[in-house]
DRENDO-1510 file (C-alpha; in Angstrom, 1 decimal, always signed):
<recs>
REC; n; res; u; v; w
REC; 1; UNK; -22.9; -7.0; +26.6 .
REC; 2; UNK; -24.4; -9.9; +28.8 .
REC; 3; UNK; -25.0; -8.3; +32.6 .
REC; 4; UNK; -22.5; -9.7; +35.1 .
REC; 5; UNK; -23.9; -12.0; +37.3 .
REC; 6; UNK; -22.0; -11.8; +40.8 .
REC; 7; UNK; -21.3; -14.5; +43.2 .
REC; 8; UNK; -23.0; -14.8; +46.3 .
REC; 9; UNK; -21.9; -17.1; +49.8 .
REC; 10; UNK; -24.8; -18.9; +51.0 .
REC; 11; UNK; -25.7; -17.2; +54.7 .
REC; 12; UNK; -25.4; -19.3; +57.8 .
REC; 13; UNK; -28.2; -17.5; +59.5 .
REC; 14; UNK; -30.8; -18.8; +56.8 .
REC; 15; UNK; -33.0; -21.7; +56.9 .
REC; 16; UNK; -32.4; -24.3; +54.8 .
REC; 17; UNK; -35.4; -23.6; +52.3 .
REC; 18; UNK; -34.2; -20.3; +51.3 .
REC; 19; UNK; -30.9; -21.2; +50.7 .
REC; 20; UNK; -31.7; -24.1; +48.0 .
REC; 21; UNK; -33.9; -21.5; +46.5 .
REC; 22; UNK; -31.4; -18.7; +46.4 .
REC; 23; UNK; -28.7; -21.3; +45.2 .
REC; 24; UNK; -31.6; -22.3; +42.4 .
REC; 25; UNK; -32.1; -18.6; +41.3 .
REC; 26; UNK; -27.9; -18.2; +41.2 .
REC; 27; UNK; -27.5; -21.2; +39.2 .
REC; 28; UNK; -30.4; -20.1; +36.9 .
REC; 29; UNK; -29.1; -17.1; +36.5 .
REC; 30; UNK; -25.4; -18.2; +35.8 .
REC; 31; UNK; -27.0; -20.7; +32.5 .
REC; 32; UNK; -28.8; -17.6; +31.3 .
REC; 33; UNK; -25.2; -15.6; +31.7 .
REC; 34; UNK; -23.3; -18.9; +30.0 .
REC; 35; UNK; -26.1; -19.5; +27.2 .
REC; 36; UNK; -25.6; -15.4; +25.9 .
REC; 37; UNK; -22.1; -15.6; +26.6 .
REC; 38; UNK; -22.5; -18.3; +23.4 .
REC; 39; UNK; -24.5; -16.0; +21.4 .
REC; 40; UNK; -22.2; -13.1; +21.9 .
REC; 41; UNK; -18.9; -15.0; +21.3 .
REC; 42; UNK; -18.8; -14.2; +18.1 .
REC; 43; UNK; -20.5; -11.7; +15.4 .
REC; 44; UNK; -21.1; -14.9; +13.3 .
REC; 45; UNK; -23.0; -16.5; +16.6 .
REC; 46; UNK; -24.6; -13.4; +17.3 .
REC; 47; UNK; -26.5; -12.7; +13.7 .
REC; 48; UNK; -27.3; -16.8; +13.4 .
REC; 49; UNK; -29.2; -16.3; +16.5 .
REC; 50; UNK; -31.2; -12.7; +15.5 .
REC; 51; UNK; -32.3; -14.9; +12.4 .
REC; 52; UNK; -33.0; -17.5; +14.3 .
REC; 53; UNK; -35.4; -15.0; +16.4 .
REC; 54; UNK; -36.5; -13.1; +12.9 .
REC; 55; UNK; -36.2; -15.4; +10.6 .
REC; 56; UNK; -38.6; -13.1; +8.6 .
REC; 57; UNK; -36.6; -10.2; +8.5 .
REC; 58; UNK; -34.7; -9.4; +5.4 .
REC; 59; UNK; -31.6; -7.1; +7.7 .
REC; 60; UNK; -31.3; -9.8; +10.1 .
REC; 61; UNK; -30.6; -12.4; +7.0 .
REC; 62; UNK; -28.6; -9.2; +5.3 .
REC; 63; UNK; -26.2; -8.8; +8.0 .
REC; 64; UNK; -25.6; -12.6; +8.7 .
REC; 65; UNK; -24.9; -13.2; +5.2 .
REC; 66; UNK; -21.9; -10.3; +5.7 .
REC; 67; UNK; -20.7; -11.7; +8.5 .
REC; 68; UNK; -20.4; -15.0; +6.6 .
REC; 69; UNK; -19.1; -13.7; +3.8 .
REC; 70; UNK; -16.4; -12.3; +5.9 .
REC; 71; UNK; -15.0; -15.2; +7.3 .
REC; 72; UNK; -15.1; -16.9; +3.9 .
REC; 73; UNK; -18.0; -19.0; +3.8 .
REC; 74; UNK; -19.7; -18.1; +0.4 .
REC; 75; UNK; -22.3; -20.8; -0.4 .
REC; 76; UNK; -24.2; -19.9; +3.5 .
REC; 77; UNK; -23.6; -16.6; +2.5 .
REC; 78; UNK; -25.7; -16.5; -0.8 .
REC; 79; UNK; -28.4; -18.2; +0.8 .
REC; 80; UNK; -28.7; -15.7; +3.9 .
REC; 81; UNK; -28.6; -12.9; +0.6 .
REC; 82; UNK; -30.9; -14.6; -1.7 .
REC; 83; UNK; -33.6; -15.2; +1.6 .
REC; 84; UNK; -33.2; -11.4; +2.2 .
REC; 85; UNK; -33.8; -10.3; -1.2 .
REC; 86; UNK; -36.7; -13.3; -0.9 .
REC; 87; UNK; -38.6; -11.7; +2.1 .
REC; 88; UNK; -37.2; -7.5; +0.5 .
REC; 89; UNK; -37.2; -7.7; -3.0 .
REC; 90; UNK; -35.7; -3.8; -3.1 .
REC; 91; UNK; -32.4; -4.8; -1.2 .
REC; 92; UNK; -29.8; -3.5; -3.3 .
REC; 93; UNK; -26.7; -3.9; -0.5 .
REC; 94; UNK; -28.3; -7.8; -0.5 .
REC; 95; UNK; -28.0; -7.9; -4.8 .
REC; 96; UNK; -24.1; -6.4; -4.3 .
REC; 97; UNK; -23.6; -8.9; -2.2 .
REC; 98; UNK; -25.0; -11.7; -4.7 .
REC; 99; UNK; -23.5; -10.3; -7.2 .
REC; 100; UNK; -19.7; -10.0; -5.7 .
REC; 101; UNK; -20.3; -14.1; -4.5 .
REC; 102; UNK; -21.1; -14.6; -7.9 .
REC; 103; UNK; -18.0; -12.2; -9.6 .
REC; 104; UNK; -15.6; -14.0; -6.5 .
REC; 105; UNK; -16.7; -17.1; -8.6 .
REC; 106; UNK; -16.0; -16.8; -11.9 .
REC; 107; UNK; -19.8; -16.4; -12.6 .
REC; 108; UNK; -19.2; -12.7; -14.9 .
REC; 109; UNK; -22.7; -12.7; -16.6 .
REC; 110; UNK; -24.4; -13.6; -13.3 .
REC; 111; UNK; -22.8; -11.0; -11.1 .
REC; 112; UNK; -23.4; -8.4; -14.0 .
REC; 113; UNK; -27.3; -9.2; -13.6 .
REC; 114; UNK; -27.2; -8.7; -9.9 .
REC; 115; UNK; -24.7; -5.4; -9.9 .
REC; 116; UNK; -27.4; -4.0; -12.1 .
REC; 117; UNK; -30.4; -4.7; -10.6 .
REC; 118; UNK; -28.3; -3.2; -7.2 .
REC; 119; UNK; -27.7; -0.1; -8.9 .
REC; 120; UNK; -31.1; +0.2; -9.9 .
REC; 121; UNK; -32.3; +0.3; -6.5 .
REC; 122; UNK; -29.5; +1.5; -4.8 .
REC; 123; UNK; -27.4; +3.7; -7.0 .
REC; 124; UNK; -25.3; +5.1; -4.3 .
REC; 125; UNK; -23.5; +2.0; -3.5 .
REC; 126; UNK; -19.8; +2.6; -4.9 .
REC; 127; UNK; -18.5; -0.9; -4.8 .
REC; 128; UNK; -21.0; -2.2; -6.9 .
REC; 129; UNK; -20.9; +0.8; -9.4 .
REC; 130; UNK; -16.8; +0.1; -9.5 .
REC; 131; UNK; -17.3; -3.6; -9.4 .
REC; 132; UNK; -20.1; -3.7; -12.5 .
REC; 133; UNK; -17.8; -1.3; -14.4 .
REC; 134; UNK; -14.6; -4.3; -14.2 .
REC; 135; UNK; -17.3; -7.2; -14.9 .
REC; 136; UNK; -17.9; -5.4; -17.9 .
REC; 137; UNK; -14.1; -4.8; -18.7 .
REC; 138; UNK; -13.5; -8.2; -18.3 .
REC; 139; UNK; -16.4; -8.6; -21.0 .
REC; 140; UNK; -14.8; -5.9; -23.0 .
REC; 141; UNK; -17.9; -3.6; -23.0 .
REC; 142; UNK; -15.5; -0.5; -22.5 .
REC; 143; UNK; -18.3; +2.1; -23.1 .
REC; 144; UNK; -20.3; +0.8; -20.4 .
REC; 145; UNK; -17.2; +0.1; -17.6 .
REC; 146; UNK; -16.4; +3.7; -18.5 .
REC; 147; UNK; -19.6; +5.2; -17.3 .
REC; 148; UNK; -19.5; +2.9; -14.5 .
REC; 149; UNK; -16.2; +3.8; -12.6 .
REC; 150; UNK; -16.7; +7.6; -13.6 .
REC; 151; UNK; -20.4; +6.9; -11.6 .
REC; 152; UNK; -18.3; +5.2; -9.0 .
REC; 153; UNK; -15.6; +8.4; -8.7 .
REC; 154; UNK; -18.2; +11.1; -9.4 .
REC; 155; UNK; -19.5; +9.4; -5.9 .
REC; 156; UNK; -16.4; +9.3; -4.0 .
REC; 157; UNK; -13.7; +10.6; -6.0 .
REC; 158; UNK; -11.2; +8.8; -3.3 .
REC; 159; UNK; -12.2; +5.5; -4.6 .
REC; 160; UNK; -8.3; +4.3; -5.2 .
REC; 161; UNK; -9.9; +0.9; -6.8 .
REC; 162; UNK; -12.0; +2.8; -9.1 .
REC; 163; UNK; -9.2; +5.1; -10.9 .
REC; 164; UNK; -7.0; +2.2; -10.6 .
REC; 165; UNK; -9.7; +0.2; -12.9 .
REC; 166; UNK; -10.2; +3.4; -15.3 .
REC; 167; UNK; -6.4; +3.6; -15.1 .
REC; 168; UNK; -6.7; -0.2; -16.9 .
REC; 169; UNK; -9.7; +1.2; -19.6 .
REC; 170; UNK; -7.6; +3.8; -20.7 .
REC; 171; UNK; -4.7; +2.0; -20.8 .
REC; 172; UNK; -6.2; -0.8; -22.7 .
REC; 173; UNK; -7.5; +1.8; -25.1 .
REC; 174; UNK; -4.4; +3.6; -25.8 .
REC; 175; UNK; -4.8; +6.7; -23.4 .
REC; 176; UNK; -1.8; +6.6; -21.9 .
REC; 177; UNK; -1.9; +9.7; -20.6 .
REC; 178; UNK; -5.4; +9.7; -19.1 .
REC; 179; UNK; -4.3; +6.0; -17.3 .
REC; 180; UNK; -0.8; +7.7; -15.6 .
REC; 181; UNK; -3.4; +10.7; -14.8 .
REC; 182; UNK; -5.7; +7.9; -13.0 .
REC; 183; UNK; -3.5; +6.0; -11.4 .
REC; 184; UNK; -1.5; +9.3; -9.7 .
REC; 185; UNK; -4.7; +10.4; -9.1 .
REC; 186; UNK; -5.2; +7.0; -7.0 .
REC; 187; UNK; -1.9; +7.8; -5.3 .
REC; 188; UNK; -2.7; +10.9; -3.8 .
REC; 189; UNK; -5.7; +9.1; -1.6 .
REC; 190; UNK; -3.0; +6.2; -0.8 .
REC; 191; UNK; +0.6; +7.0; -1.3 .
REC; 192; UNK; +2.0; +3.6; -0.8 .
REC; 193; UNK; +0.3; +1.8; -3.2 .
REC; 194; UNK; +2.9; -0.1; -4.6 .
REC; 195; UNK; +0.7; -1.2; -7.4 .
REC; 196; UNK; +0.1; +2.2; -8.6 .
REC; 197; UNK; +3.3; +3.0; -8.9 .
REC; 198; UNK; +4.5; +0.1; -10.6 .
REC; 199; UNK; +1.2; +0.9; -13.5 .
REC; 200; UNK; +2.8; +4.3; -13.7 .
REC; 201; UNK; +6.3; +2.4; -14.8 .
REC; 202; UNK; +4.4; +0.3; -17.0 .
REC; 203; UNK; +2.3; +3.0; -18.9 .
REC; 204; UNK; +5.5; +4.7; -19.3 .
REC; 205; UNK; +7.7; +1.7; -20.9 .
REC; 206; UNK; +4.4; +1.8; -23.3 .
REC; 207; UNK; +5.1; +5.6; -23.8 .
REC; 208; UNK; +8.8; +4.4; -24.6 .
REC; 209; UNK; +10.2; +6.5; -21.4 .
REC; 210; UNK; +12.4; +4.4; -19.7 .
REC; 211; UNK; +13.7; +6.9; -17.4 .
REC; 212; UNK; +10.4; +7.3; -15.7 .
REC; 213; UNK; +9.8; +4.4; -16.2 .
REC; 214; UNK; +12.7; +3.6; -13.6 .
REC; 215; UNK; +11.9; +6.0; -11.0 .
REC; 216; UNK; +8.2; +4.9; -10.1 .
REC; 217; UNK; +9.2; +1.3; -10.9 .
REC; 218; UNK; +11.8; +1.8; -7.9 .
REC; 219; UNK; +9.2; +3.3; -5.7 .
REC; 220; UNK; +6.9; +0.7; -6.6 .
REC; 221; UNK; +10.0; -2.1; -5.2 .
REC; 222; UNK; +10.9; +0.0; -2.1 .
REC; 223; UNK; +7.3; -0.1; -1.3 .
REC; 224; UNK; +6.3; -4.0; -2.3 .
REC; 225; UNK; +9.9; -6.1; -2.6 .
REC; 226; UNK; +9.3; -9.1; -3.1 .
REC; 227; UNK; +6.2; -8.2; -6.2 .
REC; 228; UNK; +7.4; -9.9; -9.0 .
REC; 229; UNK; +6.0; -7.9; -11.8 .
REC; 230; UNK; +7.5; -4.9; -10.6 .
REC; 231; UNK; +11.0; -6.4; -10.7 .
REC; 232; UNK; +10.7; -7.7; -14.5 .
REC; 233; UNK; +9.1; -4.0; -15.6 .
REC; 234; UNK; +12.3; -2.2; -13.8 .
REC; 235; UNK; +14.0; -4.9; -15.9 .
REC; 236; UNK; +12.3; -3.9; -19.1 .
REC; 237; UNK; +13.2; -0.6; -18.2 .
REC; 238; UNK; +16.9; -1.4; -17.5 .
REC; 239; UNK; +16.8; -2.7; -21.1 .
REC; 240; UNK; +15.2; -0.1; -22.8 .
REC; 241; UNK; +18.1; +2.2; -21.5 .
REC; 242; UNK; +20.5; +0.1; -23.1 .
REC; 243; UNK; +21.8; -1.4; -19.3 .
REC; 244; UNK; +21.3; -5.1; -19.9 .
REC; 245; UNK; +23.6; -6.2; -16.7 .
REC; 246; UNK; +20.7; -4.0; -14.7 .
REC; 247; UNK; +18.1; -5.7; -16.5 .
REC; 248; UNK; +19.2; -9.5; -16.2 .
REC; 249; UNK; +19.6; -9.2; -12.5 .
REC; 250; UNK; +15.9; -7.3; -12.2 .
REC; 251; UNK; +14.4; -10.4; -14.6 .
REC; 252; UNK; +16.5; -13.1; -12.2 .
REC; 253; UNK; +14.8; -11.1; -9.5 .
REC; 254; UNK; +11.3; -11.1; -10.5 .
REC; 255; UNK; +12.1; -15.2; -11.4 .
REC; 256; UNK; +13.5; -16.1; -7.9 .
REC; 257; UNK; +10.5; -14.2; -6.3 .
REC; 258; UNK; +7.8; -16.0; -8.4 .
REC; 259; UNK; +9.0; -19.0; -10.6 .
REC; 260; UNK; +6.1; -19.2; -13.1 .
REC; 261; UNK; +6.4; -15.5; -14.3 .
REC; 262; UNK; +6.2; -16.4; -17.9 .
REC; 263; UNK; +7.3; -13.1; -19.1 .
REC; 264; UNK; +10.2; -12.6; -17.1 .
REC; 265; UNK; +11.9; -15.8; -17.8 .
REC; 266; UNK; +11.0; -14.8; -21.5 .
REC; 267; UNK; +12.7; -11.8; -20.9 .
REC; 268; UNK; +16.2; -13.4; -19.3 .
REC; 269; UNK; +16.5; -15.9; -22.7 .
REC; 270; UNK; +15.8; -13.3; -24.8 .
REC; 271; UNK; +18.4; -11.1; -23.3 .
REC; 272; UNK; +21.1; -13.5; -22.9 .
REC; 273; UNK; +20.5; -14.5; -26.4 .
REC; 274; UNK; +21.2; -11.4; -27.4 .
REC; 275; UNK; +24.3; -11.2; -25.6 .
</recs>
């Protein structure tokens, strides 16, 4: 923090002289208190002015580029990363952070490219382990997300995001099982995650069990009302178990809460046709 500057009175029993030069160091001393005050206002202000001062220093450009990113302004963001990776060629946090930009978006096979070269140097760095293993989900190169969320867990097995992702892959591959393993798994680091609760109701309407289907779909709405998604599975669920007054309120539910649900307005004409 800046160093208080305290006021002084001037001193009748002074000559003129000294006073206009103590007034002159006061004021000085008051623009020097003013100008760090501007510097210090702000994280953002603070790291634009350490580059500014080191503009040679990859950290400097590293931290500045977090900061940015922070407050949502990706394009100055890249360029702080790609001007630290420019001056430290080895600075995996700075190829993460490339790499996320890139993945934020839409730009898969870009971000892949940087996750790995981040890993490479840095293979400790969980996020991007967790982050290269959904990039290559998304690409459907299972094998390889595989070995990257269980490099990402064997790190911090805490990592809720990462057995929610694996939760996905097995899911996706037919391990039912393995995914309600994951995703309970991910629940006993958070135990409100809504979302993991309303997977577990999902992988069991795949396993054709309604009933638990109902209770951690329930859990999943007493946690996170208004999600949509989690209405129209308790609605599947509803229907499965043969209770289609249940279900058409759950569908109208996940409708009123978001309109453009597809499947759940699917679901309400196909269950009033069949009424």
């Amino acid at each position: 923090m800046p160093p208080d500057c305290a006021s002084r009175n001037n001193r009748s029993d002074t000559s003129s002289l000294p006073s206009i030069a103590l007034a002159a160091v006061v004021i000085a001393l008051a623009l020097i208190s003013f100008n760090r005050n501007s510097v210090w206002k702000s994280p953002e202000t603070l790291w634009a002015d350490v580059v500014a001062k080191s503009p040679s220093k990859a950290r400097p450009h590293y931290n500045y580029a977090t900061v940015l990113a922070g407050n949502g302004d990706l394009d100055r963001a890249l360029e702080e990363n790609l001007k630290a990776v420019e001056i430290y060629p080895y600075y995996g946090k700075a190829y993460f952070n490339i790499g996320a930009i890139f993945h934020t978006w839409g730009r898969v096979d870009e971000a892949i490219e940087k996750y790995e070269i981040a890993v490479a140097l840095k293979p400790d760095i969980i996020e991007a382990h967790n982050n290269l293993g959904y990039a290559y989900y998304t690409r459907g190169r299972y094998p390889e997300a595989l070995k990257e969320y269980r490099t990402a867990l064997g790190i911090r097995p805490s990592h809720a995001k990462a057995r929610i992702n694996l939760g996905y892959l097995y899911r996706d591959t037919g391990m039912l099982d393995e995914a309600i393993d994951e995703y309970r798994a991910a629940l006993k680091y958070m135990p409100d995650y809504a979302d993991a609760y309303r997977l577990v109701g999902e992988a069991y309407l795949l396993k054709k069990d309604p009933a638990a289907a109902i209770e951690s779909l329930k859990r999943a709405i007493e946690l996170a009302p208004y999600s949509a998604e989690a209405h129209n599975g308790l609605g599947k669920a509803f229907e499965i178990s043969g209770e289609p007054g249940l279900a058409g309120a759950e569908y109208e539910n996940a409708l009123r809460l978001n309109p453009g649900l597809e499947e759940a307005g699917e679901n309400l004409r196909r269950l009033n046709g069949a009424l």
